[in-house]
N, CA, C and O of each residue as an XYZ file, in Angstrom:
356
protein
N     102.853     97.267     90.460
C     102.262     98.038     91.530
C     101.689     99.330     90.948
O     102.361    100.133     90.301
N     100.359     99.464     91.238
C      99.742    101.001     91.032
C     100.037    102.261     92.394
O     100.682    102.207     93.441
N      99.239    103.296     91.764
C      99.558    103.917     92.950
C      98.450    104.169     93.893
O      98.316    105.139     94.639
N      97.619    103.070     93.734
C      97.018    102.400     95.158
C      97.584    101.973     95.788
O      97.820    102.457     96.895
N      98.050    100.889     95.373
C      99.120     99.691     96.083
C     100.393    100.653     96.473
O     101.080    100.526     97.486
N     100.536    101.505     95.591
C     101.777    102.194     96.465
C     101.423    103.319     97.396
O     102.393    103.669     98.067
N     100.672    103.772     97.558
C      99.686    104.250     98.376
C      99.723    103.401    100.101
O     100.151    103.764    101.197
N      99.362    102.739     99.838
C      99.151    101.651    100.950
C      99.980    100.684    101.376
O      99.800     99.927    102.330
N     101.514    100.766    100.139
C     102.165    100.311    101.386
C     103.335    101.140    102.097
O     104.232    100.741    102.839
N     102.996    102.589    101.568
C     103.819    103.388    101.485
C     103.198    104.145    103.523
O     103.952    104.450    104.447
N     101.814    104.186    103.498
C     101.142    103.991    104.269
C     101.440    102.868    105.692
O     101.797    103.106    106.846
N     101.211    101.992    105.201
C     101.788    100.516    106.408
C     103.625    100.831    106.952
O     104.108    100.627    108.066
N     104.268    101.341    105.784
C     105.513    100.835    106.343
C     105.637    102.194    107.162
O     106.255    102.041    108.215
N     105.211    103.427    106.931
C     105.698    105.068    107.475
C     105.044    105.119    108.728
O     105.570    105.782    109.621
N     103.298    104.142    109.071
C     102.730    103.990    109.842
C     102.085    105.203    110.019
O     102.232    105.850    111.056
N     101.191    105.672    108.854
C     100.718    106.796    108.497
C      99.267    106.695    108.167
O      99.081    105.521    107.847
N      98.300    107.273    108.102
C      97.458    107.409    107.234
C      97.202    107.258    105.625
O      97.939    108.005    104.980
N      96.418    106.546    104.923
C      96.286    106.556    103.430
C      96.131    108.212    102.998
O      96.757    108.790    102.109
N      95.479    108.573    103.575
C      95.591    110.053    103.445
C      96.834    110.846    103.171
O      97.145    111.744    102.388
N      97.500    110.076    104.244
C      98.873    111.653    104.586
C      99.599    110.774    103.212
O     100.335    111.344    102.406
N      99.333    109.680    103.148
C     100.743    109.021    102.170
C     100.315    109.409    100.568
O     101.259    109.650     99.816
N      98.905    109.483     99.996
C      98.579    110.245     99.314
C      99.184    111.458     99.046
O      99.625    111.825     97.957
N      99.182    112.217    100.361
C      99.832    113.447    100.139
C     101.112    113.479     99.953
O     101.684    114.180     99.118
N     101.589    112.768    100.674
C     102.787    112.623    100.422
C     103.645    112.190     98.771
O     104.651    112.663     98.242
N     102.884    111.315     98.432
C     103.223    111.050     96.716
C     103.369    111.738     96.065
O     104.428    111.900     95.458
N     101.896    112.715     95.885
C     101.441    113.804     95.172
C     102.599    114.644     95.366
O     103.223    115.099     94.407
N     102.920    114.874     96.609
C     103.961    116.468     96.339
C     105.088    115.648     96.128
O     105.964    116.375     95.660
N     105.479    114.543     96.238
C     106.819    114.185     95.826
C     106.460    114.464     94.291
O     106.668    115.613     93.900
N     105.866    113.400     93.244
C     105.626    113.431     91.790
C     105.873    114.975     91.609
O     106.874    115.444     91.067
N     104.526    115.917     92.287
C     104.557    117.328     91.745
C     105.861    117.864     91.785
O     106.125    118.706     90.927
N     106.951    117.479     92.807
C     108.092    118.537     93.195
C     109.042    117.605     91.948
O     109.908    118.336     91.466
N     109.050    116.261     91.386
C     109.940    116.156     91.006
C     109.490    116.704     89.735
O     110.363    117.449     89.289
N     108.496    116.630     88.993
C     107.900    116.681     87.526
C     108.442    118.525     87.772
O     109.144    118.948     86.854
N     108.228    119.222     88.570
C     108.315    120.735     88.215
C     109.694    120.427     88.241
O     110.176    121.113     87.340
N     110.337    119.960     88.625
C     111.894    120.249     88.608
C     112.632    119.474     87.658
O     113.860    119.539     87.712
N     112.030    118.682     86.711
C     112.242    118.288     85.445
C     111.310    119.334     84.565
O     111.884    119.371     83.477
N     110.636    119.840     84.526
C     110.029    120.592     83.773
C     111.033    122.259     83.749
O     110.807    122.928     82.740
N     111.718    122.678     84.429
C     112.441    123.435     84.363
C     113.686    123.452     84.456
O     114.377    124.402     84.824
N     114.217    121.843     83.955
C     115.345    121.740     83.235
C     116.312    120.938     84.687
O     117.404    120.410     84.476
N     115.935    120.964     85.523
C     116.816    120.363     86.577
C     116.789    118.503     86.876
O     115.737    117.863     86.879
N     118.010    117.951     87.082
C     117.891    116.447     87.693
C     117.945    116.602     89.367
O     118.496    117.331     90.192
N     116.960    115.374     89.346
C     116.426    115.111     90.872
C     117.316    113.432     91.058
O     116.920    112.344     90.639
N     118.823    113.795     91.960
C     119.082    112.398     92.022
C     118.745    112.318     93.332
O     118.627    113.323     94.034
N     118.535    110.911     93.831
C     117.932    110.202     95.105
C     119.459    108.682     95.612
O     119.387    107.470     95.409
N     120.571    109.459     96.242
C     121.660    108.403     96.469
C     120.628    107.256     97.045
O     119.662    107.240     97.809
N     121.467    106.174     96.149
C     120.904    105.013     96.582
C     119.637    104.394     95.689
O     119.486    103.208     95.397
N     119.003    105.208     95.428
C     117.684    105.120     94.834
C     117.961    105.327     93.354
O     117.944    104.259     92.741
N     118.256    106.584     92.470
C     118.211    106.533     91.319
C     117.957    108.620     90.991
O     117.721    109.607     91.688
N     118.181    108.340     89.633
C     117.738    110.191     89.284
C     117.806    110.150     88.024
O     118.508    109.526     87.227
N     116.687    111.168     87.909
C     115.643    111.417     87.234
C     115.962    112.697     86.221
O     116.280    113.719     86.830
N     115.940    112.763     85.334
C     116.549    113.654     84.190
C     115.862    114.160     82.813
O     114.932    113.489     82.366
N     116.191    115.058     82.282
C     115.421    114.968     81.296
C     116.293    115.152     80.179
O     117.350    115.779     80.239
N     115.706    114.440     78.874
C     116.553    114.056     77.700
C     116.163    114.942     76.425
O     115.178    115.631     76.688
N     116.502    115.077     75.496
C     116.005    115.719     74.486
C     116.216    114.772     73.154
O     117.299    114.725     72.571
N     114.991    113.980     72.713
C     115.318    113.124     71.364
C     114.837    113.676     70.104
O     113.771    114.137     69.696
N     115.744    113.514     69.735
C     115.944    114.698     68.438
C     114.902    113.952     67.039
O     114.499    112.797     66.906
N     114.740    115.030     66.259
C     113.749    114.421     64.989
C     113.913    113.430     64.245
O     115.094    113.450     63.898
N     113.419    112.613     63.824
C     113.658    111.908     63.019
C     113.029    111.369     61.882
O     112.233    112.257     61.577
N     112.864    110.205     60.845
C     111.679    109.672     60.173
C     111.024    108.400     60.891
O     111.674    107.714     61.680
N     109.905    108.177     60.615
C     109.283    106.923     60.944
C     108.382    106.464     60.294
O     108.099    107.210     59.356
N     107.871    105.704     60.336
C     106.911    104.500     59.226
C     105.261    104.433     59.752
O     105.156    103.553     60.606
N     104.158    105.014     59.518
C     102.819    104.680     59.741
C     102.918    102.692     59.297
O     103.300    102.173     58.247
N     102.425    102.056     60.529
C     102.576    100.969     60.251
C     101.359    100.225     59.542
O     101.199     99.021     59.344
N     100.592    101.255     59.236
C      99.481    100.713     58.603
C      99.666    100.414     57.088
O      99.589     99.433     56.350
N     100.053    102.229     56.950
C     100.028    102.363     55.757
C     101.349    102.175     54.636
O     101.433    102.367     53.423
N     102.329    101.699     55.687
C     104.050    101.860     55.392
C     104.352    103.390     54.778
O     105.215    103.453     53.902
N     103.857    104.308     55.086
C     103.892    106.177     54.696
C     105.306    106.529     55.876
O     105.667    106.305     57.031
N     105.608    107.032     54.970
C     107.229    107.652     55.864
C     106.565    109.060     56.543
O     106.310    109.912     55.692
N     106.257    109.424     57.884
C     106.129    110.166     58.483
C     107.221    111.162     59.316
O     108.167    110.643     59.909
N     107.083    112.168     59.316
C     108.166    112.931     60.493
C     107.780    112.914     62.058
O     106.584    113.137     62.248
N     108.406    112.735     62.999
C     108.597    112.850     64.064
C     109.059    113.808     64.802
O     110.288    113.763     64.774
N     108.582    114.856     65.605
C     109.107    115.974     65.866
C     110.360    115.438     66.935
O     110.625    114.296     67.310
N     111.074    116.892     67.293
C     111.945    116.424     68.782
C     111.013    116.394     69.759
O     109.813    116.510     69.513
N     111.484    116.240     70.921
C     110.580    116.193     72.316
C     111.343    116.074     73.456
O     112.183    115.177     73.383
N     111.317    116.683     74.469
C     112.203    116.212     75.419
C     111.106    115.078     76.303
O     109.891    115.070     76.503
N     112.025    114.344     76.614
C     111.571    112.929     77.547
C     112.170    112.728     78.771
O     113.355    113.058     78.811
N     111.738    112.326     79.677
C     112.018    111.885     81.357
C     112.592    110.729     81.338
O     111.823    109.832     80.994
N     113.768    110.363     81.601
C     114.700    109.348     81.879
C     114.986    108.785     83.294
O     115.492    109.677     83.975
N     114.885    107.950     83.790
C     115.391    107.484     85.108
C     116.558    106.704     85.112
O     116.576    106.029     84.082
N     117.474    106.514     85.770
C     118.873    105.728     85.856
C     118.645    105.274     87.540
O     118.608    105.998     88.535
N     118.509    103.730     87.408
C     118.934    103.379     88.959
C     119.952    103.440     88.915
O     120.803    103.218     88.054
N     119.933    104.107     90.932
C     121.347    103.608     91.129
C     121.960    102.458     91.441
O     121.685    101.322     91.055
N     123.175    102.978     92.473
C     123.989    101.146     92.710
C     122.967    100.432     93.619
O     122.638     99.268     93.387
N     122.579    100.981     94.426
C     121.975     99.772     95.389
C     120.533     99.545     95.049
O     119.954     98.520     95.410
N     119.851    100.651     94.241
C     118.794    100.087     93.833
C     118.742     99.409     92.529
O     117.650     99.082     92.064
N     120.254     99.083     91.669
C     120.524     98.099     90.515
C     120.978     96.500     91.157
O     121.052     95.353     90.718
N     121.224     97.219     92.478
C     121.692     95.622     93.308
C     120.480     94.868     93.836
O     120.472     93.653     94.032
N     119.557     95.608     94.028
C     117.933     94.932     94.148
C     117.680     94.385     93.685
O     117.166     93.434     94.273
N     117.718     94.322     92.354
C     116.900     93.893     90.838
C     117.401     92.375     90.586
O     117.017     91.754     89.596
């Protein structure tokens, strides 16, 4: 699913406008990304939460050239479903 398709059925089921559900995405993504961006988890009971990780440096291999390269750290966005949305699956 894109976020057309989630768009529209996010739309059908709220019985909303493509518009408002647009909007609606947008400030969800925006509110969760700022609140991973300043260090906080966004959990959703039932649904899952959203965290951010920090993977530390390491070496790695240009696969072209087999050249041992460095890899900086980086922090990364993690999601963990929860129970009932691991009972979906």
């Amino acid at each position: 699913m894109n976020k057309a398709q989630l768009i529209d059925a996010i739309a059908a089921d709220a019985g909303i406008s493509k518009a408002q559900a647009k909007s609606a995405l947008d400030s969800f993504t925006n509110s969760v990304g700022g609140a991973l961006a300043s260090g906080d988890k966004v959990s959703l009971v039932g649904f899952g939460t959203f965290s951010v990780s920090v993977r530390g440096a390491r070496e790695g291999r240009n696969p072209q050239t087999g050249a041992t390269i460095k890899i900086a750290a980086k922090k990364v966005a993690k999601f963990k479903a929860g129970a009932e949305m691991s009972a979906k699956l």
